[in-house]
Structure formats: structure tokens, C-alpha cells
N, C-alpha and C positions, 0 to 999 in steps of 0.2 A: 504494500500500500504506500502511495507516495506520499508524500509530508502534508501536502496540503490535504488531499484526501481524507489526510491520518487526524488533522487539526478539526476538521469537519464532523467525522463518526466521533471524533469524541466530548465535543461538546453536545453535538446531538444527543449521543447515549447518557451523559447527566442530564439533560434536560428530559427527556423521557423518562429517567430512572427520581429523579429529584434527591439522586445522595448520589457521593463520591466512589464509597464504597460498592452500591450495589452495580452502580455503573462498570468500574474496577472488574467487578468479579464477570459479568458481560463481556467486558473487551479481552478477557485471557492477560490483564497485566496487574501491579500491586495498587494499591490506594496511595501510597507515598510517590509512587513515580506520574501515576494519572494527577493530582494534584501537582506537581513541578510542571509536569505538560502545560499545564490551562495557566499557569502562572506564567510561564514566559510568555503564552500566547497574549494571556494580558499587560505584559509589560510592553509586550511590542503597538500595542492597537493606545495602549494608553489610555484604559477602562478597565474596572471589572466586568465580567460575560455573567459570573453570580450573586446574588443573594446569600451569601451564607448565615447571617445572624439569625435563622430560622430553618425549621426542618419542616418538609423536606424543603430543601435549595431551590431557589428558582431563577429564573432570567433574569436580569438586568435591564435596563430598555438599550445599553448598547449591545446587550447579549442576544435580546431580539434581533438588532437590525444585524446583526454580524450573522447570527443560523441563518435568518431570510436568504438574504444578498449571496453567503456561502453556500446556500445550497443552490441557489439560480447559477451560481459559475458552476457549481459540480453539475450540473444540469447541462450546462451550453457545453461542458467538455465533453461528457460523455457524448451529447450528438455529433459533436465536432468527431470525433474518435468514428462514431457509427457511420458516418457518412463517407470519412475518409475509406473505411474499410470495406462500403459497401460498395466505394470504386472497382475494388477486384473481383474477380470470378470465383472465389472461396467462398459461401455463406459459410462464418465463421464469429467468434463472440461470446459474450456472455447475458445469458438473457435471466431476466431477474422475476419469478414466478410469484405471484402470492397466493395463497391455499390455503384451508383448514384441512388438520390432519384427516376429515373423511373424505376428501375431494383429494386430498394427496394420494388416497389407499387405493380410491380405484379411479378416477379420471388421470390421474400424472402416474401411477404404476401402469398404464397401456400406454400412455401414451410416450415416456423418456428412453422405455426401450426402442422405439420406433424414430423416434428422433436421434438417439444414438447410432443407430443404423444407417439411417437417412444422411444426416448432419454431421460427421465424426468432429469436426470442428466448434461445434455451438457445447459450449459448458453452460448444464442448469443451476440457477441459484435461487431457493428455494427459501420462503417465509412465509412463515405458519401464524394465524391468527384466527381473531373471532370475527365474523362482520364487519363491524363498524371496523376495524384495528386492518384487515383487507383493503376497506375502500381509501381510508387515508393514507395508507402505504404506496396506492395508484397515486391519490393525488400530489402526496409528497417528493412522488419519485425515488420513496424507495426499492419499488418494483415497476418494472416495465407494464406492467398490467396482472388484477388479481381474480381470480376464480370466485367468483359471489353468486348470492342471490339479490339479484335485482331490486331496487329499491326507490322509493321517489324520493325526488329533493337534491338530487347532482344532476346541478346542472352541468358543473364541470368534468362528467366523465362521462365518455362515452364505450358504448358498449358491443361486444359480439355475440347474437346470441347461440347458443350451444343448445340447449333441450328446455323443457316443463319436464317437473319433477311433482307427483301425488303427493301430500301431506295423510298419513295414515295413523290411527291408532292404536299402540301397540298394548295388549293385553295381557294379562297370567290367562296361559289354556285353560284353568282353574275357578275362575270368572265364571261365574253361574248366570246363563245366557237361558235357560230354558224357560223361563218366565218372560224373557224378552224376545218379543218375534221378530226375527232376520228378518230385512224387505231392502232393495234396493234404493238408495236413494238419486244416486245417480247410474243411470243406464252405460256409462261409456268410463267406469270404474269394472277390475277386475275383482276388487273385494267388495263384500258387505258391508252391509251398516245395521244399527239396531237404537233405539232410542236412548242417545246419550244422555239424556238429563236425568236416567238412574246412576250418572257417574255424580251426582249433587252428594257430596261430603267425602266425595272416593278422594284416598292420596293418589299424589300426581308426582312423578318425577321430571321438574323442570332447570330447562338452562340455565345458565347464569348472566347476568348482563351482559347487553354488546354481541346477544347470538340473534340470530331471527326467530329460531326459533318458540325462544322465550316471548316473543310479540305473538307468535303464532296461537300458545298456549290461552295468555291474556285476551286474545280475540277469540277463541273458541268458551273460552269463560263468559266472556260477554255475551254472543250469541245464543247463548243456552240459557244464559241466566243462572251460572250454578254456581256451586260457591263448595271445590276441594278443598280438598288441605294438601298442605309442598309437604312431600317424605322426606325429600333429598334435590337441593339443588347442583348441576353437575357443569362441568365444560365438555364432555366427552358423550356424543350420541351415542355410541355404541353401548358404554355402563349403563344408559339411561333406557336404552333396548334390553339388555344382559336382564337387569333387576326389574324392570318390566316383565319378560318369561318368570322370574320366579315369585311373582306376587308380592312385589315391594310396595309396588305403585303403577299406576296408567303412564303412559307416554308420547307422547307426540314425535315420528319420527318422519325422515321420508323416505319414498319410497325406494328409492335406491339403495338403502341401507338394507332394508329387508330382504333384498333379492342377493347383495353382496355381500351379506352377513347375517352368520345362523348360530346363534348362542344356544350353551348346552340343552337348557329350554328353552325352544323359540314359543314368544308370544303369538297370539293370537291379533291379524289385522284387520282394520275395517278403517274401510274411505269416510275421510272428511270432507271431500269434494259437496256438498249439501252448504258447508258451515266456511271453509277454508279455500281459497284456491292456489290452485300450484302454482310451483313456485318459479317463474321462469331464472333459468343458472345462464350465467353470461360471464365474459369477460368482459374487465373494466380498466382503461387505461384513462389518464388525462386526458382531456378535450384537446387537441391541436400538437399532441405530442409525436414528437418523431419517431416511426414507426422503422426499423433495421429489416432487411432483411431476413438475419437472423428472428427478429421479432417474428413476422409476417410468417417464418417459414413457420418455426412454434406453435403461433397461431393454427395455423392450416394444418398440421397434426394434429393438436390438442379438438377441433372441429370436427375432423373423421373417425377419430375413437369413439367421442362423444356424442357422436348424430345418432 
């Protein structure tokens, strides 16, 4: 990593981390040497970048305008770099991916060996988050573009779409259904449905902030009028499926999870499509941002796994 670069990632990571330390233990170096770093950096600019008389740390207003401004030149180099590279006949580079680890397991597991193949020259760089922590990542520029579920209200990013995904609920097999009559609520779902508003005081195993799905859950509560209780709130859909099969709690999962993933007891599904609708999954890059290549070619893999 070059100096400037190296000055950049590391004010970033304190300001996202709001300590010295936890920052430190992020970038693979000590808290005594990351603090001399930002020190010099501030003797040379001739400001502090921190807040320290308070935990956790925060920006400075010259520490604002220094991440801004620093991150716009890390921005115009990397296109500058992209563009010079995309003079030659190599598609070659490093293309910078954002994903939650269930879009990692099975949309980027088909699709990086194919791109390996394809591309021997493109190296994947891969960042893992919730939602919201995704779309800012696009618009940060710390990913060339990230793996979501669609959402309104950016207007600065634009989007490619990839599939509709069913929102389903997942069950204990154990769930005493025989009192509730099966009936289809929507015709152009492969699973059933049955009258959710006997799920009124059932535990729910719900996401944590900053997921979609955790909205999804909130909007199906509203809908019904009913009023769970949280067993377990989680970051991880698959635990949230896993303990869902063994009668923890109900689940809101989707439907690709169900079909890519079979815990010891798999739950029982049934369509929300009545109450919820799918979820369209897209790629999400900055509006007007420069597309590589390499990017594009990514793209157009990640697009044929996924259709």
C-alpha cells in the first residue's frame, strides 16, 4: 500500500472505528505506532484530524475536510489507474465486491470460480456487511459496487438488476398446523400459506439493525396486526433458519436460502407473497462512477450465475 493510500485507510478506519485501538487491531498494526502515524500526519497538515478529549474519538472539522477531499483523490487515482489499464488488451485489476456473507455463499461461490477461469488477471476483493453498511460502501467507494437488496431513497446509486427473491416463513415441522387450513394465497408461489395471525404472541427470530430483513419482519407485524415476542435477535440468516427447524422461534427468511440451505431440521415454508413482496437483489455502484473493464466483465459473470 503506498503512503498516501496508507494515510487515507487509516484515518478512515479511526473514524469508523471511533478508538485508536480498535482501529489498530483492524489494520494488523500496534496502537503506539497507529497513533505516531496520525501524529505526523497532523503535524504536516497543521491541524488535528481528532477529537480525542472524548470516547469514542471523532473528526475534527479539519479531519472532515481532509477524509472528504482524500478520499475524492483516492477516487480520481484509482480511475486514472483503471482507465490507463483499460488501454491494453489484458482485462486485468482488482475489482472490489461488497456482499453479505449469504450472497457471498452462493451468488460469489458460482460465480469467482468462473471469473477465475474467464479473467486469470482480475483479483477479487471482497467486503462483507449488513445492508445499509453495503450501500455506503458503493457510495463511499469502498467497493466498486455491492450485492443488495434494493431499496428507495438512493438516489445516488445506480443499479443492475440480477433476480426477485420470495420472502418465506420459516417454521418448527412441529408447529401444529392441523387446526389451520393450508389454502393458497398467492397462485404463482411454490409454497403455502395458512392464516398467520395465529402467529399473535409466537417468538420470532429477528435480525439485527441495518438488515432488510429486520424491516421485512416489522412490516409483516404491521400487516397482521400481531404482536410476537423476539426469542433471539441475530446477524446471521442461516442461525435464524437453523433454530427456526428446531422450534426456537418463526423466521423470516428468503427464499434462496431455503433451496441452498438444509439445517439438521429443516423448517417448514410458507409464502409471504399475500403480506411481503420480493425482494428485487441488484447490484449497486455510485451514480456516474467509472465502470473498468474489469468491473463490467464481473459484472457480466456475476449476471449469468445469477439469472
Amino acid at each position: 500500500m503506498d503512503f498516501e493510500r496508507r494515510e487515507y485507510e487509516y484515518v478512515r478506519k479511526i473514524a469508523e472505528t471511533g478508538s485508536f485501538l480498535a482501529a489498530a487491531d483492524k489494520l494488523y498494526i500496534t496502537q503506539p505506532s497507529l497513533s505516531q502515524f496520525i501524529r505526523r500526519i497532523e503535524r504536516h497538515i497543521g491541524a488535528e484530524l481528532f477529537d480525542r478529549s472524548h470516547q469514542p474519538v471523532t473528526l475534527t472539522e479539519a479531519g472532515r475536510i481532509y477524509l472528504d477531499i482524500e478520499g475524492q483523490i483516492q477516487e480520481l487515482c484509482k480511475v486514472r489507474e483503471q482507465r490507463i489499464q483499460d488501454l491494453g488488451q489484458t482485462i486485468g485489476g482488482t475489482v472490489r465486491i461488497g456482499s453479505s456473507n449469504y450472497r457471498s455463499s452462493t451468488i460469489l461461490a458460482k460465480a469467482i470460480p468462473v471469473i477465475n477461469e474467464r479473467y486469470p488477471h482480475i483479483d477479487i476483493c471482497l467486503e462483507e456487511g449488513t445492508t445499509r453498511e453495503l450501500e455506503d460502501f458503493a457510495l463511499q467507494g469502498k467497493t466498486d459496487f455491492s450485492i443488495v437488496v434494493r431499496t428507495a431513497g438512493h438516489s445516488d446509486l445506480e443499479y443492475v438488476e440480477l433476480f426477485q427473491e420470495e420472502l418465506l416463513l420459516a417454521i418448527s415441522p412441529a408447529w401444529d398446523l392441523e387446526r389451520e387450513p393450508l389454502y393458497d394465497k398467492k397462485r404463482h408461489s411454490r409454497y403455502p400459506a395458512f392464516d398467520y395471525h395465529s402467529l399473535d404472541g409466537h417468538p420470532f427470530l429477528v435480525m439485527k439493525e441495518g438488515q432488510e430483513l429486520r424491516h421485512s419482519f416489522f412490516s409483516l407485524v404491521e400487516a397482521l396486526d400481531i404482536s410476537p415476542t423476539v426469542a433471539l435477535e441475530t446477524t446471521d440468516m442461516a442461525t435464524a433458519q437453523t433454530l427456526a427447524g428446531i422450534g426456537v422461534g418463526a423466521a423470516i427468511v428468503p427464499g434462496g436460502l431455503a433451496v441452498a440451505n438444509t439445517p439438521a431440521v429443516e423448517p417448514k415454508y410458507f409464502s409471504l407473497r399475500a403480506y411481503l413482496d420480493d425482494w428485487d437483489v441488484v447490484l449497486a455502484y455510485k451514480r456516474g462512477r467509472y465502470l473498468s473493464k474489469a468491473d463490467k466483465a464481473v459484472i457480466s459473470v456475476i449476471c449469468d450465475v445469477a439469472g
